[in-house]
C-alpha positions in Angstrom: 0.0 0.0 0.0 1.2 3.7 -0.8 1.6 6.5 1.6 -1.2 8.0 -0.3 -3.4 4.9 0.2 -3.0 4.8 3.6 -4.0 8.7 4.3 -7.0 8.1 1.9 -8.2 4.8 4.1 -7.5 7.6 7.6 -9.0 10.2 5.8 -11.8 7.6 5.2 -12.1 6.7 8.3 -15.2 8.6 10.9 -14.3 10.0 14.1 -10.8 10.5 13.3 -10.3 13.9 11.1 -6.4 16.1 10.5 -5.5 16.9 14.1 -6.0 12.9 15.1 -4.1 12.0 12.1 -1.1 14.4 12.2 -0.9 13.0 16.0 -0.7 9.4 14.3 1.8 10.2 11.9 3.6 12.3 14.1 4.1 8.6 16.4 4.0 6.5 13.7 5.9 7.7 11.4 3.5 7.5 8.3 0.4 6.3 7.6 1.1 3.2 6.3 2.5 2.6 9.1 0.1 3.6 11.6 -2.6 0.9 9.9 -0.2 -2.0 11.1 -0.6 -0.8 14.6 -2.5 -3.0 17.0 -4.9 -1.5 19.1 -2.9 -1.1 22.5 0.0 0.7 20.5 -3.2 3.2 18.7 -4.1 4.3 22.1 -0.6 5.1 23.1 -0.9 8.4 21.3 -3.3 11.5 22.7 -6.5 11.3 21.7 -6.8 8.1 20.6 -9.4 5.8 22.7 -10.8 2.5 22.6 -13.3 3.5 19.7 -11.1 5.4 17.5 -8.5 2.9 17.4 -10.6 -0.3 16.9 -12.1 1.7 13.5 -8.2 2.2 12.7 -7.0 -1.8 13.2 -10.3 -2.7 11.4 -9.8 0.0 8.2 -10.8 -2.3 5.8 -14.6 -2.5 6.9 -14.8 0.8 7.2 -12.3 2.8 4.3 -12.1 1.8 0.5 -9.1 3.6 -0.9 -8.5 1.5 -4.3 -12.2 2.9 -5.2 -11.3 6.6 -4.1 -8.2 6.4 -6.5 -10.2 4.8 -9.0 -13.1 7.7 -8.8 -10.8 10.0 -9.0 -9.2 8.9 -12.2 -12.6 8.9 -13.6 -13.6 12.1 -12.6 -10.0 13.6 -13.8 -9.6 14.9 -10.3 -6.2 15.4 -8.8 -5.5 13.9 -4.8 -3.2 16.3 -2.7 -1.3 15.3 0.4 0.9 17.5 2.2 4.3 15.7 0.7 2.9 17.0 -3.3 4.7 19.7 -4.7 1.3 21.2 -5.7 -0.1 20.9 -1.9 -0.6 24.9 -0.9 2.0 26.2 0.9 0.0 28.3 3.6 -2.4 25.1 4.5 1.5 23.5 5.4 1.5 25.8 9.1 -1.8 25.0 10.2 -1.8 22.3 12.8 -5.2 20.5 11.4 -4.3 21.0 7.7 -5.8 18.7 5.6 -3.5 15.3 5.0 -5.9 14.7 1.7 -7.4 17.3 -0.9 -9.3 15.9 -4.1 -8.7 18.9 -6.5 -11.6 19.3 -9.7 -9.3 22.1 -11.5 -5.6 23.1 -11.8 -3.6 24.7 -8.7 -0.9 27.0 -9.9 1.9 29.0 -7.7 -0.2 31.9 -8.6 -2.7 31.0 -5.6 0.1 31.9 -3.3 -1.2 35.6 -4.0 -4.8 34.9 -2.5 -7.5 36.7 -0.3 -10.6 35.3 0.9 -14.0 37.1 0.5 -16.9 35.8 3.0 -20.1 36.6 4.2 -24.1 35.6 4.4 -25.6 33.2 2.6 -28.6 35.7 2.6 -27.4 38.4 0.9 -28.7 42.1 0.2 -28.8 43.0 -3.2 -25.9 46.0 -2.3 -23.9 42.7 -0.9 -24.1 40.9 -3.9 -23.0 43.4 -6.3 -20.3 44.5 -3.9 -19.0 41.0 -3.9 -19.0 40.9 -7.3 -17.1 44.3 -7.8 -14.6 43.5 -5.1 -13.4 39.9 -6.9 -13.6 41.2 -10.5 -11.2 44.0 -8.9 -8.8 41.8 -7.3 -9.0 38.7 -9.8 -8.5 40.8 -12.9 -5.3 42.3 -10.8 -4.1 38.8 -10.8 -4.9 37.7 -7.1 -7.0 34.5 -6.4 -10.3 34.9 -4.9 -11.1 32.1 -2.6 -14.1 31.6 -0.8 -16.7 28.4 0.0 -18.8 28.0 -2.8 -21.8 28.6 -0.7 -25.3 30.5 -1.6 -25.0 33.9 -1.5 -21.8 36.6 -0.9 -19.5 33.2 -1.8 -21.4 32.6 -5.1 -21.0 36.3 -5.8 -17.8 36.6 -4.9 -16.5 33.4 -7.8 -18.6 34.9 -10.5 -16.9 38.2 -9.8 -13.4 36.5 -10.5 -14.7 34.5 -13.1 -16.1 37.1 -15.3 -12.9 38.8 -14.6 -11.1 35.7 -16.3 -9.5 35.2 -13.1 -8.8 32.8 -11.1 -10.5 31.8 -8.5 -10.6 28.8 -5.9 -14.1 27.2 -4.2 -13.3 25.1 -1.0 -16.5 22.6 -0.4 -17.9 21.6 2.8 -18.6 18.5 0.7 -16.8 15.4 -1.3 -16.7 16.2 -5.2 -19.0 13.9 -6.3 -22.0 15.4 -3.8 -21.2 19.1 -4.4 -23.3 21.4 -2.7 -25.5 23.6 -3.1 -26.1 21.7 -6.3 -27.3 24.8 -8.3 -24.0 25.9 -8.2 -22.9 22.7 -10.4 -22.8 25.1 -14.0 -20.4 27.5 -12.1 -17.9 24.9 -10.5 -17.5 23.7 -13.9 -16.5 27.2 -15.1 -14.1 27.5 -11.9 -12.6 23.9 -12.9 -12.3 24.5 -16.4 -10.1 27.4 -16.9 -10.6 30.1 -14.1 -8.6 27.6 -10.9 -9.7 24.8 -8.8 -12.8 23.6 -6.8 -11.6 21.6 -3.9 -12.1 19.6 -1.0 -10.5 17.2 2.0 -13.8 15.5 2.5 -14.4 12.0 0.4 -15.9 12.1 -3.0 -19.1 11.0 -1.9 -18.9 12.4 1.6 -22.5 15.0 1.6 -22.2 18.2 3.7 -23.3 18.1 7.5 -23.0 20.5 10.2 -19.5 19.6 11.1 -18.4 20.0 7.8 -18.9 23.0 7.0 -16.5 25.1 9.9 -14.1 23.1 8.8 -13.9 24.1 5.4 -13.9 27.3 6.8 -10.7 26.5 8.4 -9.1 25.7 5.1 -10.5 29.2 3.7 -9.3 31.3 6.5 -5.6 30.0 6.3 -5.0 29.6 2.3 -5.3 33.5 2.1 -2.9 36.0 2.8 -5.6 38.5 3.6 -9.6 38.0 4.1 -12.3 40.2 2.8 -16.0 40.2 5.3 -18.4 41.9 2.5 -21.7 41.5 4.6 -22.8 39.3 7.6 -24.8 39.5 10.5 -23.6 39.8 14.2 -23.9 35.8 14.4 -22.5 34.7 11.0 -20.3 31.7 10.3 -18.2 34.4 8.5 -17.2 36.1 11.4 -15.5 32.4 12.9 -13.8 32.8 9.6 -12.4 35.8 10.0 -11.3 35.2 13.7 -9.7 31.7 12.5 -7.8 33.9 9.8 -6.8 36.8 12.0 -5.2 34.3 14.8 -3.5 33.1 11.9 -2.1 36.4 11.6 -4.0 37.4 8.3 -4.7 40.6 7.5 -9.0 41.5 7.9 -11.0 43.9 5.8 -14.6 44.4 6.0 -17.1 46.8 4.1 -19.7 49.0 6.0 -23.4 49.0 4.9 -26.3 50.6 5.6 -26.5 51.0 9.9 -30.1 50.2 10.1 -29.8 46.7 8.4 -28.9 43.7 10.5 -26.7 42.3 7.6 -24.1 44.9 7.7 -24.0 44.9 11.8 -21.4 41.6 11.8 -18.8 44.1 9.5 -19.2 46.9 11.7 -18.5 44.7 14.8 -15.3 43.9 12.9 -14.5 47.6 11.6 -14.8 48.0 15.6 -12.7 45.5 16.6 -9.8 46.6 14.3 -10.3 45.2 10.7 -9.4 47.6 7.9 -12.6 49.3 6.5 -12.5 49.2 2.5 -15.2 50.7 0.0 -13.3 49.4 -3.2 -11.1 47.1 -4.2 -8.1 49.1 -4.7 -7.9 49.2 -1.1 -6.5 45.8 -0.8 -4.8 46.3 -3.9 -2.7 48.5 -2.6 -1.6 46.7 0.7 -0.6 44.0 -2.1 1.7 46.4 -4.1 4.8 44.8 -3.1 4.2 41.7 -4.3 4.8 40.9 -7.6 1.8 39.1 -8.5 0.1 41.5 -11.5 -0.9 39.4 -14.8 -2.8 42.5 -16.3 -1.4 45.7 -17.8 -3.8 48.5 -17.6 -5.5 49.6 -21.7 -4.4 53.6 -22.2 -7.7 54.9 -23.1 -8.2 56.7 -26.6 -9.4 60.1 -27.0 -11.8 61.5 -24.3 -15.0 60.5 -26.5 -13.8 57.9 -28.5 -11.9 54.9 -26.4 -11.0 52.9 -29.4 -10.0 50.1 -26.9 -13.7 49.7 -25.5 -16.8 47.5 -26.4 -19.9 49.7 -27.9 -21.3 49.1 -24.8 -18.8 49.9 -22.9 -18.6 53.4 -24.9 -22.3 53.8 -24.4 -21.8 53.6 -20.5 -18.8 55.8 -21.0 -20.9 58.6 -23.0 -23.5 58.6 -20.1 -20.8 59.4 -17.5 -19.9 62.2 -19.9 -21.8 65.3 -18.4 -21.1 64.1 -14.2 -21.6 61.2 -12.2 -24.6 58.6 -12.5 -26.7 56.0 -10.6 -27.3 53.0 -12.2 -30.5 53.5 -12.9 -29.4 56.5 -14.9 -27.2 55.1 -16.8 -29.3 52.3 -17.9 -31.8 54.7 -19.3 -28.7 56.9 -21.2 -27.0 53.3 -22.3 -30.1 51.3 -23.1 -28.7 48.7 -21.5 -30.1 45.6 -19.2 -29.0 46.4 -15.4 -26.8 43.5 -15.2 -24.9 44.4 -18.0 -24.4 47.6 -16.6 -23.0 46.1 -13.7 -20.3 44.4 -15.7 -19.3 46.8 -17.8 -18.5 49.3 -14.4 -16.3 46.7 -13.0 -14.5 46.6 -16.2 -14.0 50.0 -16.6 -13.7 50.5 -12.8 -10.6 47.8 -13.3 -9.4 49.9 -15.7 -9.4 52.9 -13.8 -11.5 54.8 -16.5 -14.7 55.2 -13.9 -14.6 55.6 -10.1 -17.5 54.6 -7.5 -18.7 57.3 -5.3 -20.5 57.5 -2.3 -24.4 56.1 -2.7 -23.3 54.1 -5.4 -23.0 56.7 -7.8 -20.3 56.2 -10.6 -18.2 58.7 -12.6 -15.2 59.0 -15.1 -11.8 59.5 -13.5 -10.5 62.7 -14.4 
């Protein structure tokens, strides 16, 4: 049996999970290993009881890792452990890293440069397009966006990147092959195919519980080099995220909202407790400056009325900023344009720092 094998049967395995397993390998020297124990040696190491290690001693009832690597070949998914070159290097500090992660996509060293953007699953309409404009910002700079694939300011926050042509990475709180929510199916198939990597450490066929879902959050919080709260309420999953990324030293940024609406009160208890307030995405960008991780050169613009380098729509939008700034619903009547077009187009331009957002969500040509 291969090294690999034997983490897949542990990871396989209930009850168990990365901190147990690390302590195994840690004693054992390898997981191979550690399935050759007997019983009274398993409960030699902390945390190991009578249950635990009679599940180990009798993996073979319990763990099928021949059919794991076999799915996986099927599927053309990719198995991590921590000893592969492609295994992210920030998980590697963490003491309950993942020993296992199936990968549906392609990891490149360009994930290094990452931040993490969280918040409710039950999003405002203000949070979703903010989550959107904050990961087309930061994707199209060339940073990954990472987040949980959930409902909500997750979704948002991958179809920001991906509409970017970024990249962007979706951690599950599920195996691969019972991917959750399953609505989101189309758009983890545009993340794996061309714009990074949907992943998780649970098996393929593992479906999501309650446990499941923290830690995934775990993975989230210490991949990136910085985290991004764009809306949550005072009790929010996202706000263990953040605190699970700031005691991991990562820098936090959150984004105020309206101060009558109990989704924007969680991002105000951060901005409170110290996180860096941001209202655009070239906030971050510019904490970020000293790394060398840009894949975009910025367009030079043509002539004031006439950008040569720009769509027809995206002139259209350009002409309705001409005579002072504009709410969206101003300049879908000058464009003639649907709403959510709009929305793209400002990002773009936004990205290209040819329009600016303004207070009230009001937009306007840089000067």
């Amino acid at each position: 049996m291969t090294e690999t094998e034997a983490l897949l049967a542990l990871n396989q395995l209930p009850k168990t999970g990365p901190v147990k397993i690390r302590r195994l390998l840690d004693h054992f020297g390898s997981a191979a290993s550690t399935l050759r124990q007997s019983a009274s040696s398993l409960q030699q190491v902390p945390g190991i009881g009578p249950e635990i290690a009679s599940l180990i001693t009798d993996w073979q009832n319990h763990a099928d890792p021949a059919s794991e690597l076999r799915l996986a070949r099927e599927r053309n998914l990719t198995i991590l452990t921590p000893a592969h070159p492609d295994y992210p290097i920030a998980l590697h500090d963490a003491f309950d890293a993942p020993v296992i992660l199936y990968v549906w996509g392609e990891l490149t060293k360009k994930d290094l440069h990452s931040v993490a953007i969280v918040g409710s699953r039950k999003m405002t309409h203000y949070g979703r397009e903010t989550a959107r404009k904050f990961a087309y910002q930061l994707a199209g700079a060339g940073l990954t966006v990472i987040s949980g694939l959930a409902r909500g300011i997750d979704t948002a926050a991958h179809e920001g990147a991906v509409a970017a042509g970024g990249r962007t990475i979706a951690v599950l709180g599920s195996g691969l092959l019972q991917l959750y929510p399953p609505e989101n199916l189309a758009l983890a198939e545009k993340i794996a195919n061309g714009h990074g990597a949907v992943i998780s450490e649970f098996p393929l066929k593992m479906p999501p519980d309650r446990q499941t879902f923290p830690q995934r959050n775990r993975i989230v919080a210490h991949w990136s080099r910085a985290l991004l709260v764009v809306e949550c309420p005072s009790r929010s999953g996202s706000l263990i995220t953040a605190n699970l990324a700031a005691e991991a030293g990562r820098q936090i940024y959150a984004v105020p909202g309206p101060i009558d609406r109990p989704n924007s009160a969680g991002c105000h208890d951060l901005i409170r407790d110290g996180a860096t307030l941001v209202t655009d995405g070239s906030h971050i960008l510019d904490d970020f400056s000293h790394l060398n991780f840009s894949t975009r050169k910025e367009s030079t613009p043509g002539p004031p009325e006439t950008f040569l380098d720009l769509t027809d729509e995206e002139n259209k939008v350009m002409v309705a900023l001409r005579e002072g700034d504009r709410s969206i619903d101003e300049i879908v009547a000058l464009a003639q344009l649907p709403t959510q077009q709009i929305s793209v187009i400002l990002m773009k331009l936004e990205l290209r720092k040819l329009v600016q957002t303004l207070p009230g969500q009001r937009f306007t040509r840089r000067t």
